[in-house]
N, C-alpha and C positions, 0 to 999 in steps of 0.2 A: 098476178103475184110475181114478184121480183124476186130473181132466186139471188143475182152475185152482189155481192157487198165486198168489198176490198178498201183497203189501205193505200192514196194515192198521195205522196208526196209532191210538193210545188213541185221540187229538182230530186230525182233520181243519184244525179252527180253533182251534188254541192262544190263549192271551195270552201278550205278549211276556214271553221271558226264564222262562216257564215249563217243566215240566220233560214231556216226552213220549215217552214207550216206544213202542218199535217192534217189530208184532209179523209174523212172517211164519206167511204163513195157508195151510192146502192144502183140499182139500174137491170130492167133486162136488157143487158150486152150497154156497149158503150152510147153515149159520152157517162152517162149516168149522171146523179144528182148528188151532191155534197150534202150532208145532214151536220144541222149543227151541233154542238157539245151538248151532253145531258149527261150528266155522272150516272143517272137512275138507272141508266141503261146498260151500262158497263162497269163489270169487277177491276178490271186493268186498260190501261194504257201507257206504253212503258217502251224503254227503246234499249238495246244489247250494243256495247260495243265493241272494237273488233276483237279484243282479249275474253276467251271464254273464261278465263279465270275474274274479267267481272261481273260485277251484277246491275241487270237491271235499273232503272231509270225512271223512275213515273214522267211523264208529262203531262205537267199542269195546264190547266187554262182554267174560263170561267163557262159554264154553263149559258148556250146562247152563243159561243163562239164561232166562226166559222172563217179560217181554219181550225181546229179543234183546238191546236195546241202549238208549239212553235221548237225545235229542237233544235241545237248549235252544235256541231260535231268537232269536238278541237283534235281529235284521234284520225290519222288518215285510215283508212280502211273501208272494209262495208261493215254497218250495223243494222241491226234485225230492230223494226219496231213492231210491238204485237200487240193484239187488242182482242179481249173476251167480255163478248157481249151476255147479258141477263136474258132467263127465259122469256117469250112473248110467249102468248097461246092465239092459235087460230084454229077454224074450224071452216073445212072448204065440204060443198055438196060434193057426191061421191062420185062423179063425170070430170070434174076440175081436180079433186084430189090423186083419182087414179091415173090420167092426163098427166101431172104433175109427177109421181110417181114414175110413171114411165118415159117422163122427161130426162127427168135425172140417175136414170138408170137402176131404180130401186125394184130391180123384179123378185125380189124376194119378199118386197112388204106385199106387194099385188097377190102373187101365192099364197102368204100368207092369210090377206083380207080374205082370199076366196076359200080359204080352209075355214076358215071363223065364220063366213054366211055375210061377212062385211064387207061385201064388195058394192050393194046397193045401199051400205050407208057413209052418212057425213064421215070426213075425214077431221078429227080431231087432233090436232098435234101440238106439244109443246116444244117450239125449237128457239136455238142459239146459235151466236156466230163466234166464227174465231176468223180472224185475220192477221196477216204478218207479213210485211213488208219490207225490200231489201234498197238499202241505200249505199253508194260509195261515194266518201269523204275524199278528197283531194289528189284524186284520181290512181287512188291504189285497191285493187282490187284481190287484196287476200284481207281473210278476218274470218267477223259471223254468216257467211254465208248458209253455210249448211250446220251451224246450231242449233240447238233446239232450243224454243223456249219455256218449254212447259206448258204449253196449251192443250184442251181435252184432243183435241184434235189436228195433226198438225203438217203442213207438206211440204217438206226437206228435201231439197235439190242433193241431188249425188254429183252434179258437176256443177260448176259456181256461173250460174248465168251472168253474174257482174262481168266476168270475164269472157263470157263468149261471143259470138256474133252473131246476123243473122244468117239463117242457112245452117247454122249447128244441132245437133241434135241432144237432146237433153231429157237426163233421166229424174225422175223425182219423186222421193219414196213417202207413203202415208202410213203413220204412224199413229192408234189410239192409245190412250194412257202409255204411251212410250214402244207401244208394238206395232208390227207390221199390221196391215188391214190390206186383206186377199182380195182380188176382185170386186173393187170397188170402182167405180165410173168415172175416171178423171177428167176434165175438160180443159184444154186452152182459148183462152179469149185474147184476141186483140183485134185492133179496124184498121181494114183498109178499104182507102176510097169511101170514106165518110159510110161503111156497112159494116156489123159488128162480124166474125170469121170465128166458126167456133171447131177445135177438135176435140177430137173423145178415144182414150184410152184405158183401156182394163187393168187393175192393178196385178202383180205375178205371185207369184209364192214369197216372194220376199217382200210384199206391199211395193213394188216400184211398176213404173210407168214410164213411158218413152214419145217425147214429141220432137220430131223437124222443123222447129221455127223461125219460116223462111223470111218471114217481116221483120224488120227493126223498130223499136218503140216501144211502147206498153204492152205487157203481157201480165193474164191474169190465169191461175192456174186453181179450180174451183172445186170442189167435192160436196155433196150432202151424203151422209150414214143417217140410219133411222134403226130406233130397236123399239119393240114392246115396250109400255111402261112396264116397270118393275111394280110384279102386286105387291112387295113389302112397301111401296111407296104408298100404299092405300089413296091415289087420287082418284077422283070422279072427273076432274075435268078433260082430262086428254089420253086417250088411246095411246098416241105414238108418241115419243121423243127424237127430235133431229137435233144433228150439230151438223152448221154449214162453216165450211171453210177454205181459206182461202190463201193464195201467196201471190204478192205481186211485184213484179220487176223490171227495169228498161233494158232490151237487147240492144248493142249497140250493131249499127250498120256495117255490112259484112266485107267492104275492104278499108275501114277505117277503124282508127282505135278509140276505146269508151271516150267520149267528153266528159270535160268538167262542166258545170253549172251550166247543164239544159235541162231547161227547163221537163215537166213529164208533160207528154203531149195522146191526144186522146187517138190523133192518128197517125200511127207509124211511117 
């Protein structure tokens, strides 16, 4: 089961008014695999840019597409694209589920399965993704970094990674419907030496988290939440609900300043 999905732009650091495909990426740990456009699957796909005072963007393509979509940035700055994915349902035996479970650091659903007697059954869940991606336009690094866009779930850098280097240390807060979310499992991905490098940090009382990322390159920053179905929702098919999510961004290399139009690259 593939847990990370993220948002992988060609170029991280475009030049102005140039043209940039977007691709959405799935994979346990890198390089991962590019999935092509299916509207069926997705409420939004949409790009912020540097002005909070505007609004979102759809970006179009055609179903079948691959890259999904194509954006043209004429605003220097960084802008946020974000994408919320439709429920799927799956249904894992309860060896792989609770595995899973305590992959992702969900010891609260494992307690719970073992309070319910459902620790030796299937794991039924209906989950969704959210993803959100940061890009800088014409090599200026203030804007949407740390905006929010309105996703059920969403992970907002407290220092602006477009700006920082490798070797920096950086904070990043998880917020549900717009609040902090305590202790929850944060993970950073990125590769080096063609092997995916993963850490993990607990969220604080203020929903934030703190990583030293000493690589330059792609960085993915991951999270799954899971709660009880809600019995007003009177479904039969799924026990659990997740939303997985995600933020992804290029560190730039630690005594050199960001690039323009490099490419995003799978190994740091």
């Amino acid at each position: 089961m593939a847990h990370e999905f993220w948002i992988q732009p060609v170029s991280f650091r475009p030049e102005l008014n140039s043209e940039v495909g977007v691709r959405l990426m799935v994979g346990d740990g890198f390089p991962g695999e590019a999935r092509a456009r299916d509207s069926k699957k997705f409420e939004r796909l949409d790009v912020l840019g540097p002005s909070s005072e505007g609004k979102a963007v759809a970006i179009d393509g055609k179903d079948g597409d691959e890259p999904v979509g194509v954006i043209k940035l004429a605003r220097p700055g960084v802008h946020a694209i974000a994408y919320r994915g439709r429920e799927t349902t799956i249904e894992l035996e309860a060896q792989k589920f609770e595995d899973y479970l305590r992959e992702e650091g969900l010891d609260a659903i494992i307690q719970k399965r073992a309070e319910l007697g459902e620790s030796k059954a299937a794991g039924r869940e209906g989950y969704s993704r959210c993803a959100k991606s940061l890009v800088t336009a014409g090599g200026e690094s203030s804007g949407a970094w740390n905006a929010t866009s309105g996703l059920k779930v969403e992970i907002v850098p407290t220092a602006n990674p477009c700006a920082a280097r490798a070797g920096d240390s950086l904070g990043f807060r998880l917020i549900r419907d717009g609040k902090p979310v305590q202790n929850a499992k944060l993970t950073a991905l990125t590769q080096v030496a063609g092997s995916t490098v993963r850490m993990t940090s607990r969220t604080d009382d203020r929903g934030e988290a703190n990583f030293t990322l000493r690589s330059p390159g792609l960085w993915v920053i991951n999270v799954v939440l899971m709660d009880r179905v809600d019995p007003a929702a009177n479904r039969s098919d799924v026990d659990w609900i997740s939303i997985w999510s995600s933020l992804s961004f290029e560190l730039a290399p630690s005594e050199s300043p960001p690039r323009t139009d490099k490419p995003a690259a799978g190994t740091p």
